[in-house]
Structures are given as structure tokens and as C-alpha cells.
TORZA-250107 format. One record per residue (C-alpha): x, y, z; residue in one letter; residue number from 1. Coordinates in steps of 0.1 Angstrom, whole numbers, plus 5000, padded with zeros to 4 digits. Layout:
# TORZA-250107
     c1     c2     c3   code   pos
      X      Y      Z      A   NUM
...
# end
This chain:
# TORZA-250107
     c1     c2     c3   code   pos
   8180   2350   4212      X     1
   8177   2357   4243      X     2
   8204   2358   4268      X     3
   8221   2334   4289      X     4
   8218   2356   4322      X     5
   8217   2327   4347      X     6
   8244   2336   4366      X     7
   8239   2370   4374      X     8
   8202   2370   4379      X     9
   8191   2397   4403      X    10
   8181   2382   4437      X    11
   8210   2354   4434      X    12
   8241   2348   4440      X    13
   8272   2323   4434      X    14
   8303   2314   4451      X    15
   8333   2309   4429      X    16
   8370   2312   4423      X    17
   8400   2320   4399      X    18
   8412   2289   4392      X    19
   8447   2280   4381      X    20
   8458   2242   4382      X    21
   8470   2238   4415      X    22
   8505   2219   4398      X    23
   8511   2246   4378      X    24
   8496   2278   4382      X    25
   8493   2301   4351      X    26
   8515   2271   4332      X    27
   8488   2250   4332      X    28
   8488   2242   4296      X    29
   8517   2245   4282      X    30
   8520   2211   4315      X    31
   8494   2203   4311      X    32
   8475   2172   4336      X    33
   8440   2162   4333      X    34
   8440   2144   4367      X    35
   8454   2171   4384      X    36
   8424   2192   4366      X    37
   8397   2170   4376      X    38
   8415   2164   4413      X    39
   8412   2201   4417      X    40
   8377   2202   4403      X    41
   8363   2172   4427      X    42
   8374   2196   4454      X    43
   8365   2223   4444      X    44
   8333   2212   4436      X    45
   8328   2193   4469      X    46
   8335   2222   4493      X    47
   8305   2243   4476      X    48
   8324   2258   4449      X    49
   8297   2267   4416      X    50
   8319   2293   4394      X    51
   8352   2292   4382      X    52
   8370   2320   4366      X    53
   8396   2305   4341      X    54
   8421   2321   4314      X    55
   8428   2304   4285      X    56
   8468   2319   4282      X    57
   8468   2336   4253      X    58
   8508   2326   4241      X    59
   8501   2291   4247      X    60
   8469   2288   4229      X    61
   8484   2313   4201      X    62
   8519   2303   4196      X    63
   8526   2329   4163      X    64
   8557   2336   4152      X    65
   8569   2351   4124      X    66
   8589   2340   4097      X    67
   8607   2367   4074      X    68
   8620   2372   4044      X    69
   8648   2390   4028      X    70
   8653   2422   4044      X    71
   8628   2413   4074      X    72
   8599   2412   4054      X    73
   8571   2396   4070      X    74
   8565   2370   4051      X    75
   8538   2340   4071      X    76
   8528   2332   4104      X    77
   8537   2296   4117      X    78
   8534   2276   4153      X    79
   8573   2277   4159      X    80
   8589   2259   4121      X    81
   8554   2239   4113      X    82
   8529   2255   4097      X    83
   8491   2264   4104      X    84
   8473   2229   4093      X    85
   8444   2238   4065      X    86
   8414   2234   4100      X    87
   8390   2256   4117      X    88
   8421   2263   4145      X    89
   8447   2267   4114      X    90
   8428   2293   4100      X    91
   8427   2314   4136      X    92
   8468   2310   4145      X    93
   8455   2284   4174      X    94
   8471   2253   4183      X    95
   8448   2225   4180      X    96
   8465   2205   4208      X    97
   8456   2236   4235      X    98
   8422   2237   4222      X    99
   8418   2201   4223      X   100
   8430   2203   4259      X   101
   8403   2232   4269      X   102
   8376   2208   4257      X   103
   8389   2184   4281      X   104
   8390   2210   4309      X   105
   8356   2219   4299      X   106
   8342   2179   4303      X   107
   8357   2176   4335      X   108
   8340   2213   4344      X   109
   8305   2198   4333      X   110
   8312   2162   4351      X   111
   8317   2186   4388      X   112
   8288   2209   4379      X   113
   8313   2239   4379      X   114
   8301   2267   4355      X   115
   8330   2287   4337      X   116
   8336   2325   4331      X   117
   8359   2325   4306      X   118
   8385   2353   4302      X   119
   8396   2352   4266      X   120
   8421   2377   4260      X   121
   8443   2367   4290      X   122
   8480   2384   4281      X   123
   8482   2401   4314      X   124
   8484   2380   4343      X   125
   8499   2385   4381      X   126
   8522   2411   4366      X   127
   8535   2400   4338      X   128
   8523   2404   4302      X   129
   8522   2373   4280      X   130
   8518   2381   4243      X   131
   8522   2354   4215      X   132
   8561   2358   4206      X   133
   8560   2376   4171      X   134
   8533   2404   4186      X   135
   8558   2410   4220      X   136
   8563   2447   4216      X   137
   8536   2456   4195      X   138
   8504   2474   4213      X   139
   8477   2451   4218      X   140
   8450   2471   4223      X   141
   8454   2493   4192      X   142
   8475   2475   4166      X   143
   8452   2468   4137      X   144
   8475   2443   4130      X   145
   8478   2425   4165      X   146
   8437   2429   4170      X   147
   8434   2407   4140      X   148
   8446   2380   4157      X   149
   8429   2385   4186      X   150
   8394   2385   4169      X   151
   8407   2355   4148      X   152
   8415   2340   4185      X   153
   8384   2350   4201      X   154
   8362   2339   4170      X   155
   8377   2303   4173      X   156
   8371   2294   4210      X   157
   8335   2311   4212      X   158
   8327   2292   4180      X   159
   8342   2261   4193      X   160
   8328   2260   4228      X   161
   8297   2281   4232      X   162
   8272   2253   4231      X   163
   8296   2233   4258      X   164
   8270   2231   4287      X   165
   8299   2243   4312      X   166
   8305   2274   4295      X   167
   8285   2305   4318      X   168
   8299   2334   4306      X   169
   8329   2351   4282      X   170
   8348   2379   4294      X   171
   8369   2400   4278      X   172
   8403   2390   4296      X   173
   8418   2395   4326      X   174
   8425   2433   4338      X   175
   8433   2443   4296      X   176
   8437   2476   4310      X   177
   8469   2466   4321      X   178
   8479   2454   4286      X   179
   8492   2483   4271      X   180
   8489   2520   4264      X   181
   8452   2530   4250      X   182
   8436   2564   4250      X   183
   8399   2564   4255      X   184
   8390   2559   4216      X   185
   8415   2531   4219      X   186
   8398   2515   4242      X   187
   8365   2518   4228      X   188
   8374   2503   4199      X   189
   8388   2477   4217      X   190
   8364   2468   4240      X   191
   8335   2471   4210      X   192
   8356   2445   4185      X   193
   8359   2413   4212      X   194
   8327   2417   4225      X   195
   8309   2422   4191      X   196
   8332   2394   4178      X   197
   8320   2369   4207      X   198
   8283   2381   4200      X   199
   8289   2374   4164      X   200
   8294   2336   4171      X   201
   8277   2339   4205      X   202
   8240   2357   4209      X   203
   8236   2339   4242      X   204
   8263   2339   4271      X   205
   8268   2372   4284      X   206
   8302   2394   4281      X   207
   8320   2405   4312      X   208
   8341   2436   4314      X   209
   8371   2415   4332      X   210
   8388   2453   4338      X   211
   8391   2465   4369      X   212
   8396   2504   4382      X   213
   8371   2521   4357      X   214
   8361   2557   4360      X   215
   8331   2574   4356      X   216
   8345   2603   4335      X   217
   8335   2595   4295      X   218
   8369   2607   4284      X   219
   8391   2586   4312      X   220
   8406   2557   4288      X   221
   8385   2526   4308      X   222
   8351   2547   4316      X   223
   8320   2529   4334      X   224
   8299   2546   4304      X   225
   8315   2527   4280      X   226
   8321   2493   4294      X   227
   8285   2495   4303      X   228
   8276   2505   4269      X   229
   8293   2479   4251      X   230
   8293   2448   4278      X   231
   8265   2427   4296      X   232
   8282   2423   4327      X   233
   8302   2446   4348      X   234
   8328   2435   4379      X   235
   8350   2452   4402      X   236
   8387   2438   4413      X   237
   8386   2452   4451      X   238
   8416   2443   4466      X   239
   8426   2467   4495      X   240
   8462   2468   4486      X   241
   8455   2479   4454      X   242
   8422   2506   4459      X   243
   8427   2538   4467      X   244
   8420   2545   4506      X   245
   8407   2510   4514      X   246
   8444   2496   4530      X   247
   8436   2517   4558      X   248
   8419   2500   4585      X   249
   8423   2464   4600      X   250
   8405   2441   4578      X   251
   8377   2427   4596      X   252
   8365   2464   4606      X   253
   8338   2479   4584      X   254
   8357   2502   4563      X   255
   8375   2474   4549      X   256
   8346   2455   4547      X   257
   8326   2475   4530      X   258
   8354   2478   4502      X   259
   8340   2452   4481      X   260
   8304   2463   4485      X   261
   8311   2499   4479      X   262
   8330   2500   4452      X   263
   8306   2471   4434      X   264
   8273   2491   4441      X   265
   8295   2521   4429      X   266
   8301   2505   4396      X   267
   8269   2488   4390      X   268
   8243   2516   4398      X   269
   8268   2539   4378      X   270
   8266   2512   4349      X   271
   8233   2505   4347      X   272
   8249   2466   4344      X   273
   8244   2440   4370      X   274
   8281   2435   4389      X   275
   8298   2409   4406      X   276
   8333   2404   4428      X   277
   8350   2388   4398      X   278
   8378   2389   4418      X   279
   8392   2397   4454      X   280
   8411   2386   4480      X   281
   8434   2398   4511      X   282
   8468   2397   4493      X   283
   8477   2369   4514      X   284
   8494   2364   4551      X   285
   8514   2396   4550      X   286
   8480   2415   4554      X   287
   8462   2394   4578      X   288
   8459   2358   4590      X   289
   8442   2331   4575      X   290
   8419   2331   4605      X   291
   8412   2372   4599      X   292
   8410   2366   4563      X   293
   8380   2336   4569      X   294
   8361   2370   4596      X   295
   8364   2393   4561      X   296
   8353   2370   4536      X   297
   8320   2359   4561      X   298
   8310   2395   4565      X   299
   8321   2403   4528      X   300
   8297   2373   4515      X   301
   8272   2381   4532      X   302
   8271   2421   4528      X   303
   8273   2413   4486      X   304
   8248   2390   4483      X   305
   8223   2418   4503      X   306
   8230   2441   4478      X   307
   8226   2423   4450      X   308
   8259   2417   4436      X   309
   8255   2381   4420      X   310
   8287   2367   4434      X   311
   8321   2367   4446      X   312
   8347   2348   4430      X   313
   8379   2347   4454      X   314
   8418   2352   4441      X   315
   8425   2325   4436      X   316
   8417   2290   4441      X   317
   8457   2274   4452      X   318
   8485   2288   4466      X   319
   8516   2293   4440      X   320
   8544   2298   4466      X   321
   8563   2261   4449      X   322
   8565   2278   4415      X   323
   8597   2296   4405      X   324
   8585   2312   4370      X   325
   8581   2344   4366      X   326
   8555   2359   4382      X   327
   8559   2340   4406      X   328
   8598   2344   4411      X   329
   8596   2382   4409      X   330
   8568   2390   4432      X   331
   8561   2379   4468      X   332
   8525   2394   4467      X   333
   8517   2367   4439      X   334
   8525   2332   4460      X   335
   8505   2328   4487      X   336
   8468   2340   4477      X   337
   8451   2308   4475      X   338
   8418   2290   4495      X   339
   8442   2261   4494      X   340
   8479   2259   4501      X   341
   8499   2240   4474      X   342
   8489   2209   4485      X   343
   8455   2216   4486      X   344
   8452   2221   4521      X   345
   8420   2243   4524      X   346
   8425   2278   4547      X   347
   8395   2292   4569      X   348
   8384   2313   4536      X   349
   8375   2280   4520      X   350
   8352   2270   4551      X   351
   8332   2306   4547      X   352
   8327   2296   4506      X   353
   8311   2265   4519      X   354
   8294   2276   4547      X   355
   8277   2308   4526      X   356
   8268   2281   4503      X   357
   8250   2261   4517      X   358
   8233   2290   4535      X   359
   8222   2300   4494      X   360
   8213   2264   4490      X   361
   8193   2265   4517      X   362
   8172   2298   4520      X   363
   8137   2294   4523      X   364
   8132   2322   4490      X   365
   8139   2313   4457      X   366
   8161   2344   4454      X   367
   8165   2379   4475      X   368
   8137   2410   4464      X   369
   8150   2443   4458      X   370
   8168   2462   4490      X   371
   8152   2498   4492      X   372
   8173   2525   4489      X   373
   8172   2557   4502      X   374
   8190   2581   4480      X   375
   8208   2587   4447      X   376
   8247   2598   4451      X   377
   8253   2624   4420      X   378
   8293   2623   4417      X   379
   8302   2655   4396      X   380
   8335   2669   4377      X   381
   8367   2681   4392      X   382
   8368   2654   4419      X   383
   8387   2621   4430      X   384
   8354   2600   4426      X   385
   8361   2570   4443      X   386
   8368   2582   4478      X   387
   8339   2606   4474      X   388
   8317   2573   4465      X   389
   8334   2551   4492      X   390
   8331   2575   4522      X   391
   8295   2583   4509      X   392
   8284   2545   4510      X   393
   8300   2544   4545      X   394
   8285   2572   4562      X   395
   8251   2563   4546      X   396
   8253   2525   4559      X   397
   8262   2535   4592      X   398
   8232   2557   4595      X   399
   8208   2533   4583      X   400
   8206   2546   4546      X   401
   8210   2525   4512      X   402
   8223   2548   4487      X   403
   8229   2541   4449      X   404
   8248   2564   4426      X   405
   8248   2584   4389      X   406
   8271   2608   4370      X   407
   8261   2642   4364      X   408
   8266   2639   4329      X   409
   8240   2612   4324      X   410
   8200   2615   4328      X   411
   8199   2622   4364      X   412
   8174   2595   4375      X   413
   8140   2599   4392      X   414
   8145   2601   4435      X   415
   8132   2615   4461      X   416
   8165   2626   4477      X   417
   8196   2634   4462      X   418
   8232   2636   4479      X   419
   8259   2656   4459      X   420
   8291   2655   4482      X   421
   8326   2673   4481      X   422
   8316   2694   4452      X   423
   8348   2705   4436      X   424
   8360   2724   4413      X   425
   8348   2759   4392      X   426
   8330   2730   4368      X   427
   8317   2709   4392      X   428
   8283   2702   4376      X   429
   8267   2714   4345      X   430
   8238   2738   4341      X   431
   8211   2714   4326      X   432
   8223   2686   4355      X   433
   8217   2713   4382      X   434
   8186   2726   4369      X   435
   8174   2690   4368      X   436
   8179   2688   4402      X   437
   8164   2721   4417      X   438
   8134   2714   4399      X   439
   8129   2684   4407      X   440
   8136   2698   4448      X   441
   8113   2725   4441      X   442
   8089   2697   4435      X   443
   8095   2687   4470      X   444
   8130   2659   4465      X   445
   8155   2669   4492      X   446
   8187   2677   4479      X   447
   8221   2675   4503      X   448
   8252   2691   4493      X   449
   8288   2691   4512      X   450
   8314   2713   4499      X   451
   8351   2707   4491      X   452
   8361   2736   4468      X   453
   8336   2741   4443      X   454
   8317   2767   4428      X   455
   8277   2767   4424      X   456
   8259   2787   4404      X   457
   8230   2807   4425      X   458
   8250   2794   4458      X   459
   8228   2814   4479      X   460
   8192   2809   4466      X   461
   8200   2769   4468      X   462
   8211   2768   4503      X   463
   8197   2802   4520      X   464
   8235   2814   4526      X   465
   8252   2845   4516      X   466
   8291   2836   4509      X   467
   8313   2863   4525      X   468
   8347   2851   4519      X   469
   8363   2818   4504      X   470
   8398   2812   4509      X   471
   8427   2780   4510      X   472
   8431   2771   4542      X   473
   8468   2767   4561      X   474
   8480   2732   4567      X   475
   8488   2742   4601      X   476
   8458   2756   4626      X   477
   8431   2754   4595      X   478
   8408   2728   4607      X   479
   8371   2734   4615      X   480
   8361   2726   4649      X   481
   8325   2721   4659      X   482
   8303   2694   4688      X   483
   8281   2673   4682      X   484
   8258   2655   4705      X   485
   8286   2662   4727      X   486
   8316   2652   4710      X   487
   8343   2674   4695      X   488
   8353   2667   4659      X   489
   8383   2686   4641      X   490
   8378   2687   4603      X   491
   8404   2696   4575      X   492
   8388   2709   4552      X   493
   8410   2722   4519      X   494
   8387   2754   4517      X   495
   8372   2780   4543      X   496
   8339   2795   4532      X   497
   8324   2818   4553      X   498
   8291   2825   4554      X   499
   8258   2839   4566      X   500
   8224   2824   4565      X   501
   8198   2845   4547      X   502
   8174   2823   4555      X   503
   8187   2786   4560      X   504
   8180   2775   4594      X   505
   8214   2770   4612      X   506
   8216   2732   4628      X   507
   8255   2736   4637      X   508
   8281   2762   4637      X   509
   8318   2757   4641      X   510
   8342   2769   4670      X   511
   8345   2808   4651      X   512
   8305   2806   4648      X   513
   8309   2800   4611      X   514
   8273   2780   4599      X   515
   8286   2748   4594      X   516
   8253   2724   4587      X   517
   8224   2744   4577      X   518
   8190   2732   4560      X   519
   8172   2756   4535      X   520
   8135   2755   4522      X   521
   8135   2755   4486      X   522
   8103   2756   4474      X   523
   8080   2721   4485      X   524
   8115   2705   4491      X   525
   8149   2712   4515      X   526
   8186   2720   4509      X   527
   8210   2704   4537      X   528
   8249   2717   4527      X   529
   8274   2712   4553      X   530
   8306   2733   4549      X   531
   8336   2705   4546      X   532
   8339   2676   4522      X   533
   8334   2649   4551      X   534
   8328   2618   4527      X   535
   8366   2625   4517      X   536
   8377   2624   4551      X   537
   8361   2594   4557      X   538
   8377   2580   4529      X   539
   8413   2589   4532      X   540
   8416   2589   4574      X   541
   8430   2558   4585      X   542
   8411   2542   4614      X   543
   8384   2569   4613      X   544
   8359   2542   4615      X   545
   8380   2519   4641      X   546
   8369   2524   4683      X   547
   8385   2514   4707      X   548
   8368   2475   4716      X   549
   8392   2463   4685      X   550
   8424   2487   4680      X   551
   8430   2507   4708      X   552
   8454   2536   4696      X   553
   8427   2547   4671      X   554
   8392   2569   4679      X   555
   8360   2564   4656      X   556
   8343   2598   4653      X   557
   8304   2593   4646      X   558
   8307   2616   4614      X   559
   8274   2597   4599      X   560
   8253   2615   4628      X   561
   8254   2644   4605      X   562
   8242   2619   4581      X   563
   8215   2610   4606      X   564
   8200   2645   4609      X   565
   8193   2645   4573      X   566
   8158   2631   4576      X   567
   8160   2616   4541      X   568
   8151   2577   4550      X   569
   8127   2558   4523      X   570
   8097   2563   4540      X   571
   8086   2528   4527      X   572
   8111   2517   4555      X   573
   8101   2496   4587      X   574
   8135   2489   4605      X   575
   8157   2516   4625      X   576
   8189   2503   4643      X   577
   8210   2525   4661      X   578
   8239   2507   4663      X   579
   8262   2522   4639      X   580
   8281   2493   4634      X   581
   8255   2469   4624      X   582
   8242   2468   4586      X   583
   8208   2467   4574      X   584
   8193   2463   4543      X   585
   8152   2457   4537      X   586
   8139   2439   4511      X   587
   8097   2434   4509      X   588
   8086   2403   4500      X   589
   8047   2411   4498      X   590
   8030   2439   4512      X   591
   8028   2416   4549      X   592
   8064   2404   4548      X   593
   8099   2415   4546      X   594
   8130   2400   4548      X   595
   8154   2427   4568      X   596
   8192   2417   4566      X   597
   8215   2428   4590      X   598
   8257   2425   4590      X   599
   8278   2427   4619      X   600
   8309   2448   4604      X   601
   8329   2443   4635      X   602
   8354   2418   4651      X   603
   8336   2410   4680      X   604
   8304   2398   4690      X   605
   8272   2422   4692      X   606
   8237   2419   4703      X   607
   8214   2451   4694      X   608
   8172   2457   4694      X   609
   8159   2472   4659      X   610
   8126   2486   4666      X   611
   8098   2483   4637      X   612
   8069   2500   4626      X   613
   8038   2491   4644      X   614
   8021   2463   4630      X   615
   8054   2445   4621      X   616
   8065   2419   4640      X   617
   8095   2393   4644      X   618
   8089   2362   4628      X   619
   8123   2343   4623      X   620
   8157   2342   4623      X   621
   8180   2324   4590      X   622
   8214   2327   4605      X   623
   8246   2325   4579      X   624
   8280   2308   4586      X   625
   8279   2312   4624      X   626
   8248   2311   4648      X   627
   8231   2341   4653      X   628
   8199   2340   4675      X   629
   8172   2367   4671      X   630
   8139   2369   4694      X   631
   8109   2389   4694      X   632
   8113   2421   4719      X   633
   8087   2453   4727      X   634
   8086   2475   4700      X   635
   8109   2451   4673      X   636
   8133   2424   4679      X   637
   8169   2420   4693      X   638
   8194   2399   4676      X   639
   8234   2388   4680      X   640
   8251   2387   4661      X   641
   8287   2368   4662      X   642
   8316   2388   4649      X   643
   8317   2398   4614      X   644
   8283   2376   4607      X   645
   8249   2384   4588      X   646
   8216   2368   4593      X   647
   8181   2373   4576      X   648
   8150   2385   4596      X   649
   8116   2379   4589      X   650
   8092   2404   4597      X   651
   8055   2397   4592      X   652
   8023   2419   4599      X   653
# end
């Protein structure tokens, strides 16, 4: 059969939320309230909510423990003294009375048209792991003898529930990467058993990951390459507290913004798997307002949805700051997270999930066409891959580029420009990946490299420079100086190569007169390499994307001009906006129309003229969340854009 992929069509896009009962957060069952449920659901429902993300605890719904025999002998599993009835739920270790309560949940999920993702494995939670009582200790993800429960678990409440019209989707569980110790065949295994056991009963939902913080690397315990292998759905967890080098800028700037989009492009184009914001969120009012939290979510929304993540299901959907179990009594962090407070008083966050809603509801296309992208990323060995990805995806956005991204170690894909950055390492990139490449840039494909501290084989007939001398540079005095377009920038880079062009053309040189970004004819195609890993600089600086208009005590250097000289944009491409600060995406419709997005990443209102090709002309404006007015102007269009708003532009020839 054919699979259920409803949710996460490409072009579409849903608004959703983790949902715990707002009474009793993660003890929801074990108190359970059906009118509290459906109170919860009415509201939900009503403000625009479609998806909920829900976790069927695993303790509650698999109360085991374990009665022994003389000499602790393990002699029979029972629910506390009674034991398992002779039923279906017997048989699996589950209590019939949580199961019977799940249906209910589920009715009352159908009656409010609220589709479910359902996390099955859910023994990590908030910080705390909850493990049925007679397996606490034991290693969950590679105990033969703990797994068999598991799959006895899983087996149940797929068989049970998957023809329930509100079921969407099963995931694995929530974040089981933080469920115990695994090594990469561990996990493997252990990914491969639930999802196989859910496809057993269940050919037609898809499977979600539910992990969060994979790697690329096919030996790195949760790896892209095998969650992608083994799964339908990919997701990412972006919160900025918790990502590497995304807690450093105000929120509503475009660094943070762009976490969510980043890091989901990052893992879906590395996947090969459609991806979605399973779940995210600001951490609550220690990291910004409720009112600066509503400006990031609006931009957030809107930037997903142009890029084709599905959706964006917010942590989570009530506050939990009345509870006094553990989590919530140990960690801070945990109580105040919700769209709602306690009593279901809805924050500003809830009013941009309505509003984008609506604006979904409402778009005149039945879904969103393909963006064109620009380039293909190629992240290679020896490096901190995120940050590379992250400040890659910034630097490209800001200079008008769409980029998507591979590993090495997989078939490098078909594209007409390829970006390598901060090449690290003596075994950065393999021999068969690199020969890939150069032929396909002798074919005429540009290739752009920047250099951390790698080593490439036939380094001078690639970029047309002859390496003098390499050497670690001193934390003190060792940055590279150079101007551009008349503004001085002062790089660290962690390596100084010096070289000499031996026939790459020269476009900058730094203060010593070292060739800092050169361009090299390579056959029918070009070689850019500049001389400093700038993606991780982007990355790791804090405010290196902030100007003055929103924090004054921190400078924005225009880094993605470099990015700019490139001359790598799709030539299928109609748009060009020079505002740095403004995002835009193009997606043709038919060969006379296109549909180009555009993102205000900034806190403060901005009004800008994109200019089009000739023969392309403005059409109209569909504004999102706030009003945003567009016209037609000589040459293109202007549009304002309110702060940290999106709007759709039709162009028509």
C-alpha cells in the first residue's frame, strides 16, 4: 500500500504543537481527565491548531514489574500484584485501562479535526527518563531483553489504533537518543526494529525519526544516513539554547531566525527525507519576551514553509510552571514553554499559529512549487559540520542564493555549482568524491572552496595557486586583514597559507599582500578558494550578523559580499534584492508566473525595490500575519515589509 504522506506533502505545510494536558502535563494518564482533554482540544482546534505531537508515557502505559523467585530469579512479569489478563493488551505487558484511555484521546482528536503524530517510545521526557519499573537500569536501546517489550509495546498500539482516522503519523519517540548509551550499530538496530515493527502492523502512516542532533558522519551513533535509510520522515529539534552557535544573537535577528530553517534544510537535503520543525520553541521568558517570541515565530513560520519544510509544531502547547513533579521541580527551563499559560491564557506565539494559518487556508495555490536553488554545499571529514552548514546557509541567503547540501561520502548529486567550505583536516575529502567533482568542473560546474586547515590533493592545479608555506597561526596578532568595497574586516583564521597565483586571477589580497580570494579557470568551468574558513566565523561570532538599527554595541560585517562575487546564481532566476537582510526564495509556477517569497529577518520595519528580468512584471501582493504592501516600480517592484514578516509576490510576464 501506499503511503499515508498527507502531512508532509511537498508544497504544504501545517501548524501544530506538543501537546501535554494542560492539568497535568507529562502525568496526563496516570490523572487522567477527558474534559480537560477535549477543553484543551476545542482550543486548540479553534485558534488554527491542525497537528498535535503527543507521547503516550511509556511507564504508564507499561507498568511491568517483576516478580522473583528464590534467589532473584526472574520468574513473570505482572501490572504491580495482578497479572497480565489472557487479551490482545495482556499479551504486550499494556494496561488495558491506558489504552482504553488513548482511544478516548483519540475520539476527541477526530471530533476537533486535530491529526496526531504519535511518539511511541516516549521514556525520555523534559529531562528525565521514565522506564517501566522492572527495566529502570537496564539499557533501552540495546537490551535484547528490554527491546522485547518495546516491540511487544509498539506492536500493540499501531495494531490497535492505525485505522483511527486521527492517527497522522508514528514516530519513533521522543529525542531516544537521550535514552541511553548506544554505539552506532546499537542504534541501527534500534532504530530498524520499531520502525519495521510499526510497518509490520502499519504499511500506511509514515515513521518519524523523533531524534534530534543527528550527524552526517555514518559512524556517529545517530547518523542522517541511517535515520534516512530506515525512516519516512525526518525532523529537527532547533532550539537555540540547545544548538551549537545559534544562542548567539538576539532572537528576532536573522541568525537566530534562520536556526530553524538552516538546520531543517541541513537535515532534509542531507537525508534525502522530507523534514519538518517537530519541535521548537524560545525556552521561555528567560530568553526573550512573549512579545519577541510572537516577532520569531512570524518570521520562523513563514521562512519554513518557503522552504518546504511541511510544518512547525511549537514546544509545547501549556505552560507547566503549577506542577511540582519532577521535571518540573528540578528544572526551571521546563515550566514556562507553553502557547498558553496554565490557565490557558494564549501568549502572542499562539496569535502567529493562527494568523499563519489562516494565511495557509487561504493562499490562492493549492500548495507552494519547488524554490530554485542555487548550489549544492558538500560538507567533508575532519570538520564541526553544523556550524560549517549553518554559516553556509546564512551567507548564501543573505546574498540571494538557495543552497542545499550532501556528504562527501554519498553520490555527489548532479549541480551546476558546488560550495565546499572550511575544508579541514589531512582527510578532508576522498579521492573518488574529489575526482567527481573536478570532472564534473571541467565540464564547466563552478566549484568554490574556503579553507580551514585541510589538505587537497593537486592544491595548485585546482585553484591556480602555488602553496609556499602553511603554518598555525598565534592567538594573539594572527588575524587576516583585507577591504572590501571599502570596509575593513579582521579574520581569525586557525591556519596561515601563503601562497602565489600561478595562474588564478587575484580578486583580493590581505594587508601582507597574501592572495586571499582568487578565481581559477579549470577547464570549461572556475575554481573560487578564499583563504580562511569564513562560514565558521559566521557561525560561532556572536552578533556578526547584528547592525547597529537593533543592538547597538555590536557591528554586522557584510561577509556574504564575498559570497556575492561568486557569480554562481541559478541562471533560471528572475529576482535580485540587494538588501542583505531581506529573504527571497522563487518558486515558478508556469513558465509566465512565479511566486517570489520574501522574509524580513529583522526587528524593524523595511521597505526595499527587487528588480526583475525584463518581461516580468508585479502582479500582487499575499501578505502573511501582518500587512505588507507591495507595488509595481521601474525595473521590478518595491515592497515593506513590517518587522520580522513574509509576504508572497506574483510576478507575471
Amino acid at each position: 500500500m501506499k503511503k499515508n504522506q498527507e502531512l508532509f506533502e511537498s508544497g504544504k505545510f501545517f501548524v501544530g504543537v506538543n501537546y501535554w494536558a494542560s492539568h497535568a502535563g507529562m502525568f496526563m494518564w496516570r490523572n487522567w481527565d477527558a474534559d480537560v482533554v477535549e477543553k484543551d482540544f476545542k482550543q486548540l482546534s479553534e485558534e488554527g491548531i491542525e497537528v498535535l505531537r503527543v507521547f503516550p508515557l511509556w511507564p504508564d502505559f507499561q507498568p511491568l514489574r517483576l516478580h522473583q523467585s528464590g534467589g532473584s530469579v526472574a520468574n513473570e512479569y505482572r501490572h504491580g500484584e495482578e497479572p497480565f489478563p489472557f487479551t490482545e493488551a495482556g499479551k504486550c505487558g499494556v494496561d488495558q485501562v491506558m489504552a482504553d484511555r488513548f482511544e478516548v484521546f483519540c475520539d476527541l482528536a477526530e471530533k476537533y479535526n486535530l491529526k496526531l503524530i504519535v511518539g511511541l517510545i516516549t521514556g525520555w521526557m523534559s529531562g528525565r527518563t521514565f522506564v517501566p519499573e522492572s527495566l529502570v537500569g537496564r539499557q533501552p536501546l540495546k537490551d535484547h531483553g528490554v527491546m522485547k517489550w518495546e516491540i511487544r509495546f509498539v506492536r500493540y498500539m499501531v495494531r490497535r489504533f492505525k485505522d483511527h482516522p486521527a492517527i497522522g503519523a508514528w514516530d519513533l519517540g521522543n529525542e531516544c537518543n537521550c535514552l541511553g548509551d548506544a554505539n552506532h550499530d546499537d542504534a541501527f538496530v534500534w532504530a530498524s526494529v520499531i520502525t519495521n515493527t510499526v510497518r509490520s502492523e502499519d504499511r500506511v502512516h509514515p515513521v518519524v525519526s523523533g531524534m534530534h542532533g543527528l550527524r552526517p558522519e555514518g559512524q556517529h551513533p545517530w547518523s542522517m544516513a541511517d535515520q534516512s535509510e530506515i525512516l519516512d520522515i525526518l525532523c529537527t529539534h532547533p532550539y537555540p539554547m540547545f544548538t551549537g552557535y545559534c544562542n548567539t544573537d538576539p532572537l528576532n535577528t536573522m541568525k537566530a531566525i534562520l536556526h530553524a530553517t538552516a538546520e531543517s534544510v541541513y537535515f532534509g537535503t542531507m537525508g534525502k527525507k522530507p523534514c519538518f520543525i517537530e519541535e521548537g520553541g524560545t525556552l521561555g521568558p528567560m530568553i526573550s519576551s512573549d512579545e519577541v517570541a510572537g516577532d520569531y515565530v512570524r518570521a520562523s513560520l513563514f521562512s519554513a514553509w518557503a522552504h518546504d519544510l511541511r510544518g512547525w509544531c511549537w514546544w509545547c502547547a501549556y505552560d507547566q510552571d503549577e506542577l511540582t513533579n519532577t521535571p518540573y521541580d528540578w528544572d526551571p527551563v521546563e515550566r514556562e514553554l507553553g502557547m498558553h499559560t496554565f490557565n490557558g491564557t494564549k501568549k502572542p506565539v499562539m496569535d502567529e499559529f493562527t494568523s499563519f494559518r489562516k494565511f495557509i487556508d487561504e493562499y490562492p495555490y493549492d500548495k507552494l512549487p519547488e524554490r530554485l536553488k542555487d548550489a549544492t554545499c558538500i560538507l567533508t571529514s575532519g570538520q564541526e559540520q553544523w556550524p560549517v552548514a549553518y554559516g553556509t546557509f546564512i551567507l548564501a541567503k543573505q546574498a540571494g542564493l538557495d543552497v542545499e547540501f550532501t556528504w562527501y561520502n554519498e553520490e555527489i548529486p548532479e549541480s551546476d555549482v558546488y560550495l565546499m567550505p572550511c575544508v579541514s583536516s589531512n582527510h578532508a575529502i576522498s579521492k573518488r568524491a574529489m575526482d567527481t567533482i573536478m570532472e564534473r568542473v571541467e565540464r564547466g560546474a563552478t566549484l568554490y572552496i574556503s579553507l580551514a586547515n585541510g589538505v587537497l590533493t593537486h592544491f595548485k592545479d585546482i585553484t591556480g595557486l602555488y602553496l609556499i608555506t602553511r603554518n598555525e597561526t598565534p592567538s594573539e596578532n594572527g588575524n587576516t586583514n583585507f577591504t572590501l568595497d571599502g570596509e575593513d574586516f579582521s579574520i581569525r583564521a586557525p591556519y596561515r597559507y601563503v601562497v602565489d597565483s600561478v595562474g588564478a586571477e587575484v580578486l583580493i589580497k590581505d594587508a601582507s599582500g597574501n592572495p586571499f580570494f582568487t578565481v581559477n579557470n579549470y577547464g570549461k568551468g572556475k575554481v573560487y578558494f578564499i583563504n580562511a574558513p569564513i562560514e565558521n566565523i559566521i557561525a560561532r561570532t556572536p552578533g556578526a550578523l547584528v547592525d547597529g538599527k537593533q543592538v547597538p554595541y555590536f557591528l554586522r560585517h557584510s561577509y556574504y559580499k564575498l559570497y556575492e562575487m561568486l557569480d554562481i546564481k541559478n541562471k533560471e532566476k528572475i529576482a535580485d534584492c540587494k538588501n542583505s537582510s531581506i529573504g527571497v526564495t522563487e518558486h515558478p509556477v508556469s513558465e509566465t508566473e512565479r511566486i517570489i517569497n520574501v522574509v524580513n529577518y529583522c526587528p524593524y520595519d523595511q521597505s526595499e525595490t527587487i528588480t526583475l528580468e525584463d518581461g516580468w512584471k508585479f502582479d500582487s501582493i499575499i501578505s502573511a500575519s501582518r500587512e505588507s504592501t507591495g507595488a509595481k516600480a521601474e525595473g521590478g517592484f518595491t515592497v515593506t515589509l513590517p518587522a520580522n514578516t513574509g509576504a508572497s509576490i506574483v510576478v507575471k510576464r
